[in-house]
Structure formats: C-alpha cells, structure tokens
KEBADO-96149 format. One line per field, with one value per residue (C-alpha): residue number from 1; chain; x, y, z. Coordinates in nm, 4 decimals. Layout:
BEGIN
nr c(NUM,...) $
kette c(A,...) $
c1 c(X,...) $
c2 c(Y,...) $
c3 c(Z,...) $
//
This chain:
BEGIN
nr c(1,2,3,4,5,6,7,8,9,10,11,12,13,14,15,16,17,18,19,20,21,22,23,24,25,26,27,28,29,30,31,32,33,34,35,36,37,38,39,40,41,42,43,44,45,46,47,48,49,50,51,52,53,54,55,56,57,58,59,60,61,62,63,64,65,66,67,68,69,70,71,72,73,74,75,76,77,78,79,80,81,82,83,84,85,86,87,88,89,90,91,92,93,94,95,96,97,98,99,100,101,102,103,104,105,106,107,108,109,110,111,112,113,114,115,116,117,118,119,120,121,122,123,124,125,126,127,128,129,130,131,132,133,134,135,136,137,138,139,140,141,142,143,144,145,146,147,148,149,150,151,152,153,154,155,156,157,158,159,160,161,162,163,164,165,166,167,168,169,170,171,172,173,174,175,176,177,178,179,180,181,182,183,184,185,186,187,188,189,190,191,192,193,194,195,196,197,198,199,200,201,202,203,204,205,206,207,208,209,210,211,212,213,214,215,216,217,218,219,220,221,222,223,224,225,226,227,228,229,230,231,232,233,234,235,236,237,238,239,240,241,242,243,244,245,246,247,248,249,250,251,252,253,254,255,256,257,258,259,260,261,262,263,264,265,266,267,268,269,270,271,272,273,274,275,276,277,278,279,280,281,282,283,284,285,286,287,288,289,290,291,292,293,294,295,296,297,298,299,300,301,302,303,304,305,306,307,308,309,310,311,312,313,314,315,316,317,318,319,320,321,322,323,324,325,326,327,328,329,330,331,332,333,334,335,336,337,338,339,340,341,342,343,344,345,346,347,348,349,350,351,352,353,354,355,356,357,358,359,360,361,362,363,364,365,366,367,368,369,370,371,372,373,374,375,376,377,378,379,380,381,382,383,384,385,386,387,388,389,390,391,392,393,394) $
kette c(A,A,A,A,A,A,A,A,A,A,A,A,A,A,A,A,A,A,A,A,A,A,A,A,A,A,A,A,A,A,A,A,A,A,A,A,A,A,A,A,A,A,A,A,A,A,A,A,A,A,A,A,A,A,A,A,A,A,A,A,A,A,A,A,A,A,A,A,A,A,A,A,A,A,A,A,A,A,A,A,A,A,A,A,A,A,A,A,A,A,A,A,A,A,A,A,A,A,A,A,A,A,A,A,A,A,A,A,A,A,A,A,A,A,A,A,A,A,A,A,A,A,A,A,A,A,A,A,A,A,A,A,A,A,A,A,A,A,A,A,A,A,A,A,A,A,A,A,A,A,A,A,A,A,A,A,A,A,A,A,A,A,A,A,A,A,A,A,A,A,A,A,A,A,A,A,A,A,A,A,A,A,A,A,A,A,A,A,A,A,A,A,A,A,A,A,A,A,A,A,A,A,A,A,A,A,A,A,A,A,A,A,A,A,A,A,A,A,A,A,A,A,A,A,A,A,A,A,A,A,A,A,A,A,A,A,A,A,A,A,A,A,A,A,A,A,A,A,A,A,A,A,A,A,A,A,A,A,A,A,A,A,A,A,A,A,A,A,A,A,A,A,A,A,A,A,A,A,A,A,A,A,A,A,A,A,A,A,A,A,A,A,A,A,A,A,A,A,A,A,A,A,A,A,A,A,A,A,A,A,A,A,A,A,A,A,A,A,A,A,A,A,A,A,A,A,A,A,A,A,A,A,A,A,A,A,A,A,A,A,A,A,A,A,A,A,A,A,A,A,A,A,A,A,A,A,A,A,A,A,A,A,A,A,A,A,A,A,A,A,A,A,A,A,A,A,A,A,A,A,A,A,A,A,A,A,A,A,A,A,A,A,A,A) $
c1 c(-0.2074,-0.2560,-0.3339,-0.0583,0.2009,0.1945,0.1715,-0.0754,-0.1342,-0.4589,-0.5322,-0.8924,-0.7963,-0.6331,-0.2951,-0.2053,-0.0001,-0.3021,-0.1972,-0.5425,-0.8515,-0.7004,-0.3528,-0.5573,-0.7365,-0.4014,-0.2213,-0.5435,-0.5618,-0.2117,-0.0699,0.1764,0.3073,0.2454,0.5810,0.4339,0.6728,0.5189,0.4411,0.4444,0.0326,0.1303,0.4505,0.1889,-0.0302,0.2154,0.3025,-0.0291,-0.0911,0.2959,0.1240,-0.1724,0.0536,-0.1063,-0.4611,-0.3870,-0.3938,-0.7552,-0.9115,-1.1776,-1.1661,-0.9727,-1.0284,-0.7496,-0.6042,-0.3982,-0.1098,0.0590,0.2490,0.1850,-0.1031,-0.1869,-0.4577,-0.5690,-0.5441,-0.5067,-0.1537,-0.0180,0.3480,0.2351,0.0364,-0.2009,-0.3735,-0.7068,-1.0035,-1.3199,-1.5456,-1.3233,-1.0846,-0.7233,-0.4768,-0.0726,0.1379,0.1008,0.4703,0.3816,0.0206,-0.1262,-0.3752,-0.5357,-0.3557,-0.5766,-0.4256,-0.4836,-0.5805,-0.5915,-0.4485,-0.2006,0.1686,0.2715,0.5811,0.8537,0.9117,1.1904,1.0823,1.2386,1.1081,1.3513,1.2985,1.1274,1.3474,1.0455,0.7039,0.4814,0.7112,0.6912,0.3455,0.2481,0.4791,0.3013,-0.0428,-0.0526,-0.1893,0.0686,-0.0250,0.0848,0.4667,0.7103,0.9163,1.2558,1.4670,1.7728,1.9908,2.3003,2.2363,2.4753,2.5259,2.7235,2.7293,2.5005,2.3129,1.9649,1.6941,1.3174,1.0200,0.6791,0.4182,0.4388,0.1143,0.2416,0.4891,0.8017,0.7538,1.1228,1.0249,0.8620,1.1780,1.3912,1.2137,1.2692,1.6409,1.8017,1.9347,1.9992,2.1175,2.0641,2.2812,2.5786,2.5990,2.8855,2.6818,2.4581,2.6327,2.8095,2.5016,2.4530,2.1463,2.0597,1.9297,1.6156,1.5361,1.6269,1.4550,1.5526,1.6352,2.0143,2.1418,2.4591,2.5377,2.1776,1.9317,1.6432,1.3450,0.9253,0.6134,0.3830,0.1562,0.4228,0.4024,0.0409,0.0686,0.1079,0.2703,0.4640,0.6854,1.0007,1.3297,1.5849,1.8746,1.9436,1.9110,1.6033,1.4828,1.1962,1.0444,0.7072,0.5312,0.8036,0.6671,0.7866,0.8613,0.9368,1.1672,1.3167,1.2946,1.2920,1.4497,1.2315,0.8635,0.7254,0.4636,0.6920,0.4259,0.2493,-0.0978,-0.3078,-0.6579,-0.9222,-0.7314,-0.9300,-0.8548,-0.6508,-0.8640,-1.2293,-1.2269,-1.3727,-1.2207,-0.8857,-0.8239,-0.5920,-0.5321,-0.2680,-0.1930,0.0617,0.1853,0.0959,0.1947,0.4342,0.3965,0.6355,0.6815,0.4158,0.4497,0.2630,0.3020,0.0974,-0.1377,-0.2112,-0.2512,-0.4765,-0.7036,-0.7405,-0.8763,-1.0867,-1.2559,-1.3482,-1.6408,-1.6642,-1.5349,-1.2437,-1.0924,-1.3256,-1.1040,-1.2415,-1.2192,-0.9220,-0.7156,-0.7469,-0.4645,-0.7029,-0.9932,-1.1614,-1.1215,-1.1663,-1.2345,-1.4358,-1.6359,-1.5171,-1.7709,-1.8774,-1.8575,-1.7389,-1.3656,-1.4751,-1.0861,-1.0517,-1.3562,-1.2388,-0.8537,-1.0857,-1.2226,-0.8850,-0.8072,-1.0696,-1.0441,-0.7070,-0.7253,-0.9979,-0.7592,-0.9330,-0.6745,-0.7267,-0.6848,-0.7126,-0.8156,-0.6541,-0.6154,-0.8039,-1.0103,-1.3478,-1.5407,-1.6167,-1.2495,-1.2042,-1.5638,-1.3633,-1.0239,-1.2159,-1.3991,-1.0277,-0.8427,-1.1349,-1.1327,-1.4015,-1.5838,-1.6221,-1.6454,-1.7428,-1.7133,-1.9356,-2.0779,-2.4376,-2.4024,-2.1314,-2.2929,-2.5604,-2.3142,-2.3282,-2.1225,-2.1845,-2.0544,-2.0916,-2.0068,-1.8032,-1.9820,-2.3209,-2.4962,-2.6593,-2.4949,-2.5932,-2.5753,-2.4697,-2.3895,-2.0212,-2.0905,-2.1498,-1.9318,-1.6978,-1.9135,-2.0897,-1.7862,-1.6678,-1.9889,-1.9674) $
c2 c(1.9841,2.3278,2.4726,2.7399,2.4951,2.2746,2.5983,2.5210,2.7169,2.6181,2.7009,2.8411,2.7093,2.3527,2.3563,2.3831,2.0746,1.8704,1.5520,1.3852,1.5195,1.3817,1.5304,1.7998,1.8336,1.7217,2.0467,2.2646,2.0952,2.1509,1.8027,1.8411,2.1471,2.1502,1.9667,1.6830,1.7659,1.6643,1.9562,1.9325,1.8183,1.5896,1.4510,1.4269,1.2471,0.9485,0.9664,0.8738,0.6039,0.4617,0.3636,0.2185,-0.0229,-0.3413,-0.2534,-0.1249,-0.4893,-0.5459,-0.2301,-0.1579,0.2129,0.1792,-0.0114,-0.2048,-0.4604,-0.7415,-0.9621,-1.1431,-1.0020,-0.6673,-0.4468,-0.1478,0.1190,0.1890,0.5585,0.6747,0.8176,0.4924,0.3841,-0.0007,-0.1813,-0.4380,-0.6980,-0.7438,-0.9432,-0.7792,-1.0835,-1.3426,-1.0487,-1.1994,-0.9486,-0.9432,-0.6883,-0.7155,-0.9130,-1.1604,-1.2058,-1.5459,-1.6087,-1.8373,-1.9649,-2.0842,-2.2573,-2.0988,-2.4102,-2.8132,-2.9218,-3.2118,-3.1091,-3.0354,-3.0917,-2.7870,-2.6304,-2.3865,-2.0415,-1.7168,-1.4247,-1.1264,-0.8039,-1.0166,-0.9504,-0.8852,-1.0637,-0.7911,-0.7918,-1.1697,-1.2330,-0.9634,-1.1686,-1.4659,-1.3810,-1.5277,-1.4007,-1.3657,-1.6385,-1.8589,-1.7306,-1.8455,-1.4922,-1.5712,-1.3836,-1.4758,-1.4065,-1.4895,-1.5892,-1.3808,-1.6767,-1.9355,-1.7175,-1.9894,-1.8916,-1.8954,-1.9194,-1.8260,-1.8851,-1.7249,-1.7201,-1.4184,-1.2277,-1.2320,-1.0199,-1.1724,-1.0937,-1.0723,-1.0999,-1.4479,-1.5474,-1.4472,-1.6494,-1.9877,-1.9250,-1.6866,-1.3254,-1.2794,-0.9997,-0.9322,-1.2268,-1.0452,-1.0967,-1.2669,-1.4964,-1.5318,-1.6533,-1.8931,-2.0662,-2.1105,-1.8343,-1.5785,-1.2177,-1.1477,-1.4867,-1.7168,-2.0087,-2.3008,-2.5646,-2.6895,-2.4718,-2.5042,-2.5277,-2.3637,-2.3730,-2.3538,-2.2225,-2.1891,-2.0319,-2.3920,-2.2802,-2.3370,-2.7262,-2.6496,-2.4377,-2.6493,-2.5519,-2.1648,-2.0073,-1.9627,-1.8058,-2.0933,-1.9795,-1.8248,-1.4717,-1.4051,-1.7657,-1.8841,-2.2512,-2.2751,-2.5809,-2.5801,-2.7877,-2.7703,-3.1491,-3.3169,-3.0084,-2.9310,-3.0270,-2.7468,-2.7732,-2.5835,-2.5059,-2.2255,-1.9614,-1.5956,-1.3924,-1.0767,-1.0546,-0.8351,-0.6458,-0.9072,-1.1947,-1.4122,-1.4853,-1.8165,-1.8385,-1.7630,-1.7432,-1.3616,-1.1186,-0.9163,-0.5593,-0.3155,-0.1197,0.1778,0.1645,0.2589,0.0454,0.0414,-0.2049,-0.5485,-0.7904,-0.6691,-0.2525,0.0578,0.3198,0.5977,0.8561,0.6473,0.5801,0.9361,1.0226,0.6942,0.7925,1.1726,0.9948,0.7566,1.0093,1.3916,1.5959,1.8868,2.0531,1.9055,1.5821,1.3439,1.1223,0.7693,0.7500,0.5101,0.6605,1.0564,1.2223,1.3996,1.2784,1.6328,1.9760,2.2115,2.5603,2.8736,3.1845,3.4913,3.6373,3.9871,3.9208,3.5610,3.4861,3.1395,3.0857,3.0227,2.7965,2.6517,2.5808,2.3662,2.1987,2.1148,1.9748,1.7769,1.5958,1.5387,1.3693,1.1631,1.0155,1.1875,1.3427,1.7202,1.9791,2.3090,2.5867,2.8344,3.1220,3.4519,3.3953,3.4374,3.1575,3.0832,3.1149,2.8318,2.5996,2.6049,2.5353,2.2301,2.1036,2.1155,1.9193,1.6379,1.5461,1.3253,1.5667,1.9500,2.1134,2.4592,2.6915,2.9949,3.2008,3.1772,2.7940,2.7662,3.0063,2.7687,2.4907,2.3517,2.3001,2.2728,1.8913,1.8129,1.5058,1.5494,1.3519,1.4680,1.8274,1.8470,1.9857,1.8883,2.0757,1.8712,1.9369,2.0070,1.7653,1.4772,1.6037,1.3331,1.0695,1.2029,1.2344,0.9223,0.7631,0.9163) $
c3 c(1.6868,1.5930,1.2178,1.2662,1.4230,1.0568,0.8592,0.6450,0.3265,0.1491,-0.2250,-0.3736,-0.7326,-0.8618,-1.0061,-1.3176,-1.3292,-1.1418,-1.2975,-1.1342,-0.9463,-0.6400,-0.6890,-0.7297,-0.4014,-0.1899,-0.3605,-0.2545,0.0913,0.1715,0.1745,-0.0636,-0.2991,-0.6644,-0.6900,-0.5096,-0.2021,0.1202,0.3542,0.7386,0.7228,0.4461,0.6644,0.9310,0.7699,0.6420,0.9742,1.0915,0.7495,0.8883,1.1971,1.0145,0.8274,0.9695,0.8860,0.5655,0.3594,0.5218,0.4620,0.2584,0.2417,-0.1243,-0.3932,-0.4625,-0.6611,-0.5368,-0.7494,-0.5743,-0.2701,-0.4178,-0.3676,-0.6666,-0.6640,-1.0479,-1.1905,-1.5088,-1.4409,-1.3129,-1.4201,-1.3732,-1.6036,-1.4629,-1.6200,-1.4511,-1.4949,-1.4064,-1.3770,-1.1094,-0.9767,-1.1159,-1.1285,-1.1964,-1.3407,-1.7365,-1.7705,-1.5590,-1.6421,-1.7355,-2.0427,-2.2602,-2.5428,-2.7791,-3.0948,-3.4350,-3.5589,-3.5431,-3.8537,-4.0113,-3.9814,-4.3722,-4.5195,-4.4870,-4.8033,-4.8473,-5.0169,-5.1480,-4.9651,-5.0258,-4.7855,-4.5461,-4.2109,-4.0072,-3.9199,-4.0405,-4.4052,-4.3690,-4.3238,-4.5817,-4.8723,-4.8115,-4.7561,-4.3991,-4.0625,-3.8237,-3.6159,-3.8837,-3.8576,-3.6341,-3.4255,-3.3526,-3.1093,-2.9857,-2.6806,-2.4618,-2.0962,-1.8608,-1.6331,-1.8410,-2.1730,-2.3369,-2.6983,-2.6389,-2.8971,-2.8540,-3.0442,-2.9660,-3.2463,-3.4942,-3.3634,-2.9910,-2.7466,-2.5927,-2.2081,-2.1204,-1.7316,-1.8002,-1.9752,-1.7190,-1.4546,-1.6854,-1.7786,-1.5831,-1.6754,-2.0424,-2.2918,-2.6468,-2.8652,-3.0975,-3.4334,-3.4042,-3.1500,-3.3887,-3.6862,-3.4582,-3.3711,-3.7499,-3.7373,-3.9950,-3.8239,-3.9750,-4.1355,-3.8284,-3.7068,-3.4271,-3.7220,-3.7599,-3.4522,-3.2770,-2.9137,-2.8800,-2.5951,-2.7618,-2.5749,-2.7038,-2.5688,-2.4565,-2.7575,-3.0179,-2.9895,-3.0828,-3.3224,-3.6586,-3.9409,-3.9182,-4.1180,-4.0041,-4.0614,-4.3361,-4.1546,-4.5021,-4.5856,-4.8329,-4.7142,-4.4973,-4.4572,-4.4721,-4.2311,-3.9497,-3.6628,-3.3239,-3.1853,-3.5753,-3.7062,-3.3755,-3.0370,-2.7720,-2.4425,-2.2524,-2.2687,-2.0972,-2.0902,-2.2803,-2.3993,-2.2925,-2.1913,-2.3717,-2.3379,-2.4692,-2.4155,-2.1997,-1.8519,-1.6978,-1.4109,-1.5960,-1.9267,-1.9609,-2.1673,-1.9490,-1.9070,-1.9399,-1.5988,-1.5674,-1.1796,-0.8788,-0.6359,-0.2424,-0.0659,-0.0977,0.1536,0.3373,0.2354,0.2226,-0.0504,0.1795,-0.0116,-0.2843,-0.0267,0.0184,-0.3660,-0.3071,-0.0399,-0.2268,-0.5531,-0.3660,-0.1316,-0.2454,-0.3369,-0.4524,-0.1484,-0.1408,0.0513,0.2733,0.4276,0.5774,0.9818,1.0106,0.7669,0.7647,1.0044,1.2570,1.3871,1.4134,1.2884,1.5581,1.4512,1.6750,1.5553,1.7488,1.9454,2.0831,2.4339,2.4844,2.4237,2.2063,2.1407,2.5205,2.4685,2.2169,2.3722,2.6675,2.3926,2.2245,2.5405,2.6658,2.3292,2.3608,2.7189,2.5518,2.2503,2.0056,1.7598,1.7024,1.4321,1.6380,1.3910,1.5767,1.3357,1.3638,1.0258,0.8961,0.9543,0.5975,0.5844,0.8235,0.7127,0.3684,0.4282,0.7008,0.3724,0.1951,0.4434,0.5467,0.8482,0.9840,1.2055,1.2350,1.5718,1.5851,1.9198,1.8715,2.1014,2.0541,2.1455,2.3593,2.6367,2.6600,2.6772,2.3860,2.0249,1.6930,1.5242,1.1485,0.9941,0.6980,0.4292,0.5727,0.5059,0.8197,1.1519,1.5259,1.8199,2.1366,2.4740,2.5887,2.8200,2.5419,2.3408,2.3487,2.3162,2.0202,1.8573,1.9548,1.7664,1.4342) $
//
C-alpha cells in the first residue's frame, strides 16, 4: 500500500490531550487523531490485528493479564480495576476478586448486651462511640431481590466493602430495600441488624460465622447490641464470599500481599477489543522515535521509502521494489511521496514498521539497497537480488 493512498499526516510534537506515552506516539504516527478517531492507517491496522485474532491469546509480544475468560493490559488510564498478585500471577477484576479472610480474633462468644448509642447511624460514628475497631462491628445493608420481591439482609464485617457483583452471583438481581421494606421486615435504617427479622433472607460474608462477638444494629433507633454472634443470635441462610478485595490483602491462591492494577480490556474468550489492542501494542513498544511495532502484530511488514537521485529515477527503482515484495507476501508501506529523506527516515521511525528499505542511488546502481531493522541502529546493505530473503530473516 502506498503512504499517499492512506493519507497519512504525521505530527513533530505530542498532543496536548496525550492521555499516555503511547496514545501519544499513535496521535504522532498517524493511527488515530487527537480524538482517538481511527484514521485510514489506524483502520488498516485493526484490520491487520482482526486477522491476527487467533494468535493474539498466545502471544507474548504484550504483557497481559488474564481473569478468567477475559484478557486486560494494565495502564494507568484504565477504566477496570484488577486485582493482581505479583508473586503466583492471580488476577480477576477487583469485584470478583478472591482473598484471605482472616478472623479478627478467636475468642468465647459473650453475652449480647443492649446499649444506648445515640447519633450512631453509621460504622465509622459507631465504632468511634464505643471505642472499637471496625472489625468488631457488624455492617448491615439491606435489599429487595427483583426476582420474587424477597427482603434481603446482608452482613459483612464493619471494616470491609460489600461487592455487589459477588452478591448478585449468590442471590440473583437485587435493588436498594424501601423504607417501607424495611420497617416491614422489623429493621431500623441506621441501627439494623439480622436479629428478630421478618420474612427475611438473611445473607453473611463466610467470615462473619468467624467473627465473634460484633456490634450490631437493636433494630431500635439509638440502640446497638454489643456480642451478636452469627449461628447462636441468628442463623443465616446463605454463606458466601461479598466483600471487595483490597491492595494488601493477601492472595487466595499464595498468600502474598495483592495489588491494585488500573487496566483495559482486550480480549474475552470469545471477542477482541482492537482498538485496545492498538493503544496496547503503542505503550508496550516505543522509543524515543516513536512506535516499534513487534513482527506479527505491526500492519506492514516494511517501510519502503527512496532518496531521489541526480541521474537515476530511484522512484522507478523503488516501484520494482514495491513489487517484487509484494509477489513475495511481504506486506509493503511504499513511501511514495516526494520528501526529504529525513522527512521520510522520521515519519518511518513514527509509524514502526519492522524493517526500513531505502532505494538511493548511490546503492541501487550497484544493485544493491539499504535495510535497517527497526529496533537496531545499524543499517545493512544487501543485494537486490537477496533482498527478499534478508528481509524475510529479520
């Protein structure tokens, strides 16, 4: 294909709006716009990554994460968190992510004990009053599942997040419980806990039965019971892993601490996102030149480019060139714009293709052209005649 045929407009300078380096580099190389709007080389080259779609889950040209059927690339920018675990590799999006619970502590079940705690609606309030941690309090939250309409009540230890994606895989969809729903179950918003409920499914994290003595809601406004104990107060009806993972935490599989990972998605088992690909392969391979795209992935496998000379017409060269590659299955980006040539060895180090060909005319009357590999500094000259081959072995 021909530069002038994909109308490719270059840029000396990053955007303003670069949101990454490799953003960056796409806008400069002409893949996209600075609104991230695919231009005909960046249409080409999902093209080219669309036909790559069985490879792409075994490559190792980007370093990727994998959760399940899904497949992320971390960057800073990402609108998915991951939880990842650096030491064994486990990796799920941060809703779903297992953990280690570990039990605040191992001791007796104590008798519940009813106390006044006025302005306490909330765990932080709560566990402030009483002089606890928060792992010693008990967080209600309550909803209706949108199946059957049935109340549900959760309980997940006072320091921890509800994952509402982990509850939806053990009951079903749910919404936020009414007030009126609430008082009907015989619950108090604010100072609520699973004790004495009506026509309530009641629902706890699997470290709550190990988790002695919590304070929880009285059902009373201004009330809370201290020592609530999950299987002698209570008895839950299902038992399940609710909670967020967190930074820290330590991993399900392992045991070493989990991180934090802001990431985009790029493949599920059975869908590409190739525009995230792209913005994948630009962070993953630059310099500071510009883009430096693997073999198997970039969208041509050479950028051909000649130097006009005084008294050999090199373009003409160069058009036998084009197509002797061609008829060899080599794919071809024919520079064929009357530019300087640092004009055209720039905008070649922009758009990173594997391999540089250069017609000029103090080589090519003696046969010969110029190849550079782009991730190397040093340029070959090789005969026209194993050309192909050459290129074929870089």
């Amino acid at each position: 294909m021909k530069y002038r045929d994909l109308h490719i407009q270059t840029q000396r300078e990053f955007p303003n709006n670069a949101r990454t380096e490799g953003f960056g580099w796409l806008v400069r190389a002409g893949y996209v716009t600075r609104e991230n709007q695919l231009t005909p080389l960046g249409e080409h080259a999902i093209n080219h990554l669309r036909e790559l779609s069985f490879i792409l889950h075994h490559s190792s040209f980007l370093p990727t994460l994998s959760a399940s059927d899904e497949t992320f690339f971390p960057i800073a920018t990402g609108d998915i968190q991951l939880i990842h675990c650096p030491a064994c590799g486990y990796a799920a999006r941060k809703e779903l992510a297992s953990f280690q619970k570990v039990p605040f502590s191992t001791e007796d079940p104590l008798p519940a004990e009813k106390v006044s705690t006025p302005e306490c609606p909330t765990i932080e309030a709560l566990a402030n009053f009483l002089n606890l941690p928060k792992e010693k309090t008990a967080k209600a939250l309550m909803f209706t599942r949108i199946a059957d309409g049935q109340f549900v009540f959760v309980v997940i230890r006072g320091d921890m997040t509800l994952s509402e994606a982990k509850l939806r895989n053990a009951i079903g969809e749910v919404r936020l419980a009414t007030p009126e729903e609430i008082a009907n179950a015989g619950a108090a918003a604010g100072y609520a806990s699973p004790l004495g409920l009506k026509d309530a499914l009641i629902v706890v994290d699997k470290l709550i039965p190990h988790s002695p003595n919590l304070a929880a809601g009285a059902n009373e406004t201004g009330y809370h019971l201290l020592n609530t104990n999950c299987g002698r107060d209570y008895q839950p009806e299902i038992i399940a892993d609710l909670t967020l993972a967190n930074a820290g935490d330590a991993c399900a599989n392992c045991g070493n601490p989990l991180s934090l990972l802001s990431s985009i998605i790029l493949a599920t088992r059975t869908d590409f996102n190739f525009e995230n690909i792209l913005l994948a392969l630009a962070e993953s391979h630059h310099d500071e030149k510009g883009l430096a795209l693997p073999k198997s992935a970039a969208p041509f496998d050479v950028y051909l480019m000649h130097v006009p000379g005084k008294t050999l017409d090199t373009r003409a060269e160069a058009e036998k060139v084009y197509n002797e590659l061609q008829s060899a299955g080599i794919t071809v980006l024919f520079d064929d714009r009357d530019e300087r040539a640092g004009v055209k060895f720039n905008d070649a180090d922009l758009i990173g293709c594997p391999v540089r060909v250069t017609v000029g005319e103090k080589h090519t009357i003696h046969g010969m052209v110029e190849l550079k590999k782009r991730t190397e500094t040093e340029n070959k000259l090789v005969a026209l005649a194993g050309m192909v081959s050459a290129i074929k072995n870089m």
